[in-house]
DRENDOZA-948169 format. One record per residue (C-alpha): residue number from 0; x, y, z. Coordinates in pm, whole numbers, plus 50000, padded with zeros to 5 digits. Example, Ala and Ser with C-alpha at 12.3 -4.5 7.8 and 13.67 -1.06 7.14 Angstrom:
2
     k      c1      c2      c3
     0   51230   49550   50780
     1   51367   49894   50714
This chain:
389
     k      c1      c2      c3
     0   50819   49131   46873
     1   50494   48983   46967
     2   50267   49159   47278
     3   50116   48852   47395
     4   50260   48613   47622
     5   50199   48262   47821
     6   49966   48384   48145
     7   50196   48358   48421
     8   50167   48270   48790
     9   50362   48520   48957
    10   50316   48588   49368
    11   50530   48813   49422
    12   50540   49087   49692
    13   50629   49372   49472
    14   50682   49525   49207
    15   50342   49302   49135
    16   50162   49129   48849
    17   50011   49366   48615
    18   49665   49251   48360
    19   49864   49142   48053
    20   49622   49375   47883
    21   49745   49712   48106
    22   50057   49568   47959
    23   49986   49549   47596
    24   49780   49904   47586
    25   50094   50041   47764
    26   50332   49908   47516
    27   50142   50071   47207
    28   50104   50430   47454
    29   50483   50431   47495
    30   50543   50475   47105
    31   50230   50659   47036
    32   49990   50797   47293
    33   49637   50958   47184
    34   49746   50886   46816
    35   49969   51235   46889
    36   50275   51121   46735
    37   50502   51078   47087
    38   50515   50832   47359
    39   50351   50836   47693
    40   50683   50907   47860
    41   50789   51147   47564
    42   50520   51443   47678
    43   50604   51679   47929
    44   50391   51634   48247
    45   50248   52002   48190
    46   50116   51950   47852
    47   49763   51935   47743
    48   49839   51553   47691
    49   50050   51497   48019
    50   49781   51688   48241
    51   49500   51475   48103
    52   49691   51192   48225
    53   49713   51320   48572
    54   49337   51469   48574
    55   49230   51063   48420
    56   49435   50916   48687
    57   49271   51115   48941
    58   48921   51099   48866
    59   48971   50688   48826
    60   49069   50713   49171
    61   48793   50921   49249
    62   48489   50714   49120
    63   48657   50388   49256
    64   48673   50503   49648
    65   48416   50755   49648
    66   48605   51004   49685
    67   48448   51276   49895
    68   48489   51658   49826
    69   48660   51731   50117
    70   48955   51532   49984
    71   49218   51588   49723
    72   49410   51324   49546
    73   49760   51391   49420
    74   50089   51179   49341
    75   50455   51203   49413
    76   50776   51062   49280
    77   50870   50758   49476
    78   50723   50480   49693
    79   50604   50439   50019
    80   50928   50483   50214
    81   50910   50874   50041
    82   50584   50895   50231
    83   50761   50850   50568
    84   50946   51148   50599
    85   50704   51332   50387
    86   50421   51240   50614
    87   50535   51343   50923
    88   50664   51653   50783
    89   50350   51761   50618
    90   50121   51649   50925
    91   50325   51818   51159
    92   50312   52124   50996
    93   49942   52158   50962
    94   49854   52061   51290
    95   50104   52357   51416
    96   49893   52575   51180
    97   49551   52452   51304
    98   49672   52482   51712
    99   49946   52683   51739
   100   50155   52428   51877
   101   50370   52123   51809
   102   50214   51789   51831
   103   50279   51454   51871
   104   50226   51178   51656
   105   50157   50833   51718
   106   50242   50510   51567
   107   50046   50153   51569
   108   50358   49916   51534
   109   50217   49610   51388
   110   50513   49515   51120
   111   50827   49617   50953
   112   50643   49908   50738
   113   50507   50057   51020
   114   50805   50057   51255
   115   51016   50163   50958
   116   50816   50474   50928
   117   50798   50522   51320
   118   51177   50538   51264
   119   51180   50738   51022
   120   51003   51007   51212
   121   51176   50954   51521
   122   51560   50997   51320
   123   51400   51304   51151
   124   51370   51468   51534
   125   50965   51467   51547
   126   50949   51262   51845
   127   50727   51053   51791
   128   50556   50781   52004
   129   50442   50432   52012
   130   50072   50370   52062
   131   50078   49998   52032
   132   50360   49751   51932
   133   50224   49403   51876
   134   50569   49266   51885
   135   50609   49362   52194
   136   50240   49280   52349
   137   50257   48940   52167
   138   50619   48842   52122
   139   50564   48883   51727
   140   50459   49061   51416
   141   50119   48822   51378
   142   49841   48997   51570
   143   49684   49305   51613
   144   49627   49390   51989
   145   49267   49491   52098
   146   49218   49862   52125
   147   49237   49839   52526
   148   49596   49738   52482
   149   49699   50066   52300
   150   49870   50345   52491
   151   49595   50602   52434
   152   49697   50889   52576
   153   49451   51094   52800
   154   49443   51397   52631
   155   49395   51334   52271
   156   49441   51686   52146
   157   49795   51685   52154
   158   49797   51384   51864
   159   49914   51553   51565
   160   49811   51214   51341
   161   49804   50822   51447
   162   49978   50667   51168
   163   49928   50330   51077
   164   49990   50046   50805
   165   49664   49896   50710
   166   49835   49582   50560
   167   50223   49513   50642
   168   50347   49294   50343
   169   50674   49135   50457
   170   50463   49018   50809
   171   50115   48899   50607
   172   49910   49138   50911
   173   49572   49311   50774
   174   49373   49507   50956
   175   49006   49373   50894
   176   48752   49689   51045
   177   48878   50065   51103
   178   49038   50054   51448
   179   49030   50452   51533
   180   48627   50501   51640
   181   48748   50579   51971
   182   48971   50861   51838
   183   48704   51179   51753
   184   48858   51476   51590
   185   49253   51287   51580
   186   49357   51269   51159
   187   49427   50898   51089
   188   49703   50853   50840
   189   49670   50491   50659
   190   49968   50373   50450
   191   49792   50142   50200
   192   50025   50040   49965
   193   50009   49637   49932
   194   49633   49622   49984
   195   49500   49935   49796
   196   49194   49929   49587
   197   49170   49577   49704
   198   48837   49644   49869
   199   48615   49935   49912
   200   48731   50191   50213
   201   48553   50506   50352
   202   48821   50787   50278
   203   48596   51007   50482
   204   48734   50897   50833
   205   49102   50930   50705
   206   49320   51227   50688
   207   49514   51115   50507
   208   49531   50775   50283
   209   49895   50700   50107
   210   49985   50368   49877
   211   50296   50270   49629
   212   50179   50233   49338
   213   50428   49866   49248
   214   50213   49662   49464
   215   49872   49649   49315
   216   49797   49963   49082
   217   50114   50001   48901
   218   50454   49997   48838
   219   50734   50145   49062
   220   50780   50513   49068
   221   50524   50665   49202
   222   50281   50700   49489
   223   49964   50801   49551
   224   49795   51039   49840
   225   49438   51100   49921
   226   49430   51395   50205
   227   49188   51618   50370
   228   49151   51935   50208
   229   49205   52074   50576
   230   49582   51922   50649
   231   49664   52158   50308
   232   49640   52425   50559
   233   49984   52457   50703
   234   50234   52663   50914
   235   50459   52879   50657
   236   50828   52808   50705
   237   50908   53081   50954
   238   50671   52938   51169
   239   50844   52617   51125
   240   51181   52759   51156
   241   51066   52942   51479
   242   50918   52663   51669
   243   51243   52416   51573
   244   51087   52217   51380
   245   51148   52132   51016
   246   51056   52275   50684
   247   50931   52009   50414
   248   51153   52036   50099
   249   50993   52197   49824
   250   50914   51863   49593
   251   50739   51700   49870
   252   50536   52011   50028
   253   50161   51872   49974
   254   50013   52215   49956
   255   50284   52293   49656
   256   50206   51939   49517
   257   49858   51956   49469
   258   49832   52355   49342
   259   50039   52222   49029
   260   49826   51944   49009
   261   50111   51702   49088
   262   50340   51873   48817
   263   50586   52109   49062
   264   50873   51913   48971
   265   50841   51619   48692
   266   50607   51380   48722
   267   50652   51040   48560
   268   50386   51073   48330
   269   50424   50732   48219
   270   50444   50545   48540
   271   50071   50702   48632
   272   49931   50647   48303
   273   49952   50306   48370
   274   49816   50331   48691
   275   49515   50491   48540
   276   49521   50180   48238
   277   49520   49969   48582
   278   49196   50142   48732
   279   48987   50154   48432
   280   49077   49806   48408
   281   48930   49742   48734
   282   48630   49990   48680
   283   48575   49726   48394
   284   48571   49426   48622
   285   48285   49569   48881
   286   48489   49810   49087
   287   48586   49752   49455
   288   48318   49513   49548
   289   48365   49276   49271
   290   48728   49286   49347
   291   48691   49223   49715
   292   48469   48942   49672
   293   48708   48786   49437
   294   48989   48849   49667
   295   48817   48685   49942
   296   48755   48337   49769
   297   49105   48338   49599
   298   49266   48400   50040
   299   49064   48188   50183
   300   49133   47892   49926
   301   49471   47919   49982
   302   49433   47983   50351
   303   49181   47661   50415
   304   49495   47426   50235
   305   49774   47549   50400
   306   49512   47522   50733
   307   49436   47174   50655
   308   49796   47056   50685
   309   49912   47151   51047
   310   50209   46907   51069
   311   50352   47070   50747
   312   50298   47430   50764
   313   50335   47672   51006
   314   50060   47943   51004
   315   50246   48275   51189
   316   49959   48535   51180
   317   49684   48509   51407
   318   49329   48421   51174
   319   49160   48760   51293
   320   49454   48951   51170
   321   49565   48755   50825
   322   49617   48942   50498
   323   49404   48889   50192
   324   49663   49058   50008
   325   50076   48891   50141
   326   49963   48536   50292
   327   50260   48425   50505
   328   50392   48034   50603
   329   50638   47867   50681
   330   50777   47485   50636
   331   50773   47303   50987
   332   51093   47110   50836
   333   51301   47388   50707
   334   51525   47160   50519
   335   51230   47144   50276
   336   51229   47533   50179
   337   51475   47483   49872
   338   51263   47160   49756
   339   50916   47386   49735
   340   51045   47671   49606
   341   51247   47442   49323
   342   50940   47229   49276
   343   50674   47547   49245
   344   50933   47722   49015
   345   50905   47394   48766
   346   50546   47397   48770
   347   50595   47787   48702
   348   50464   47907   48995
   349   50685   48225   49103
   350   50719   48447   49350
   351   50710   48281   49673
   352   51022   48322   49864
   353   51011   48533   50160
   354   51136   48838   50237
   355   51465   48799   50357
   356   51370   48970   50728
   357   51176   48686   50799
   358   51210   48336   50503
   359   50952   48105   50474
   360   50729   48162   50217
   361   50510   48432   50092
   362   50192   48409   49833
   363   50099   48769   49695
   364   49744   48766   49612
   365   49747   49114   49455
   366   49373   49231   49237
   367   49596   49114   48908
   368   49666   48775   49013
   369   49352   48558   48899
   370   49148   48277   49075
   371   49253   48019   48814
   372   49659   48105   48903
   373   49545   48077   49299
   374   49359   47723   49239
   375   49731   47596   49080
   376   49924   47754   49365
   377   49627   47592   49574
   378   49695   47240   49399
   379   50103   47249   49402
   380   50090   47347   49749
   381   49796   47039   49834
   382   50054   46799   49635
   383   50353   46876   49807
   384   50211   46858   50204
   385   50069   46509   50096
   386   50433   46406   50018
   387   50558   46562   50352
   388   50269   46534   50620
């Protein structure tokens, strides 16, 4: 069977668009890997072979973001909804350890992600609370209130973490600058996962920094964490058990994670290796500035057609707050929804349904997809609002 295959024009949400040629590389590693006779997903994650792996996959991460050395990177089974419980867990417990006390976290509510995750903390008994909801400032997932909206509480050093979603996927809502200046000494927790490595981010001001890897790094499986060295420090499970509050199970206890070097339990060695193929890909291509700059022209194309046809489509996210990554619209006449996605399917452009929560239409516009597959998507869409204005 032949490795090569017709470019497509995929858009969709996740899991994403890999580079055919992370692809092809990863076909040939999964019978033979290093030339050492097994498959990538043969080796056991503790080998010499399966550590390199992890150790590559690390440092790629490393010289993309800058990594400082106050922060550790590490990866888990699962995807981002993993991270929710395991989040609030792990924060929860090191801020008892730091203070001596239980905390409370906070959530910005800006999308389904985020208030998924608030959720999640709130059915795990951490009683959590709401900083800012959007939908309930604005009367919709679209914006992202000013700062002197939020609920800030007055004394700040009872915040265990402020958790956010830097980019909510199903909603199309990006956060363009770091919101949390006004928070000194409070560990910001940023759940990445549909826009990371899509630009260049300062991992010093986070605590901690988690992302899927299906969305725009890799396939589904696993996820990735970049955390203070500092949150590592954590109550022990007495403590835990003493105060009422919960002890993190064993797979997903960060300090365990990252002192076997993401190999406690078993990693899929495959699934990061190619993440790693993924980020020395994008190494190649000129790293997080190149990539940012490219996925600023390929947005705002899209953004300045579906802008230049009011009467057709409906535009649901404020401009300030618009992903570069999930770009969001609907069909004034909603009778037409079946005739776009029909018509963009036959000119094999894929991927742009919704998600169910909310229809309409969604265009991914993850680092894989390529300028030349956004100018088609740009020239279908152009074609059909001139047979519908």
């Amino acid at each position: 069977m032949s490795l090569d295959r017709e470019e497509p024009n995929y858009f969709g949400a996740g899991p994403a668009l890999l580079p055919t040629s992370v692809l092809q590389q990863a076909a040939k590693d999964l019978i033979n890997y290093d030339n050492i006779g097994i498959g990538a997903g043969e080796i056991s994650h503790r080998s010499k072979a399966g550590t390199s792996i992890i150790d590559q996959t690390k440092n790629s991460i490393k010289e993309l973001l800058n990594v400082p050395d106050t922060h550790e990177v590490f990866f888990l089974q699962g995807g981002g909804t993993t991270g929710f419980s395991s989040i609030v867990a792990n924060l929860s417990a090191a801020y008892i350890k730091k203070h001596q006390k239980i905390g409370t976290p906070y959530y910005v509510i800006d999308g389904t992600w985020s208030k998924k995750s608030f959720e999640e903390a709130e059915r795990l008994g951490f009683n959590p609370k709401v900083i800012v909801n959007s939908k309930e400032i604005d009367g919709k997932f679209g914006t992202i209130p000013s700062v002197d909206k939020w609920n800030i509480p007055k004394n700040l050093d009872d915040i265990s973490f402020i958790y956010y979603c830097d980019n909510e996927t199903v909603n199309g809502v990006e956060f363009r600058e770091f919101p949390f200046d006004k928070f000194p000494n409070v560990e910001i927790v940023a759940d990445m996962s549909s826009n990371f490595l899509s630009k260049p981010v300062d991992v010093s001001k986070y605590g901690l920094i988690f992302a899927g890897a299906q969305k725009n790094v890799g396939v589904s499986g696993v996820s990735i964490y970049i955390i203070k060295k500092s949150l590592l420090q954590q109550a022990s499970a007495d403590e835990l058990k003493k105060l009422g509050q919960h002890v993190v199970p064993i797979a997903f206890d960060y300090p365990t994670v990252v002192n076997n070097n993401s190999a406690y339990n078993t990693i899929p060695t495959f699934t990061v290796h190619i993440v790693n193929l993924v980020l020395k890909n994008l190494i190649e291509k000129g790293g997080l500035k190149a990539q940012e700059a490219e996925n600023i022209e390929k947005s705002n194309l899209l953004y300045s057609i579906l802008d230049k046809y009011p009467t057709v489509f409906n535009m649901p996210v404020e401009k300030s707050a618009r992903s570069r990554m999930n770009i969001v619209f609907t069909i004034k006449d909603g009778s037409l929804d079946n005739e776009f996605i029909k018509e963009a399917e036959n000119a094999k452009l894929s991927g742009l349904k919704g998600h169910r929560s909310v229809g309409g239409m969604r265009a991914s516009l993850y680092n894989a997809v390529t300028l030349k597959s956004t100018k088609l998507l740009c020239e279908f869409v152009e074609d059909f609002a001139k047979k519908h204005q």
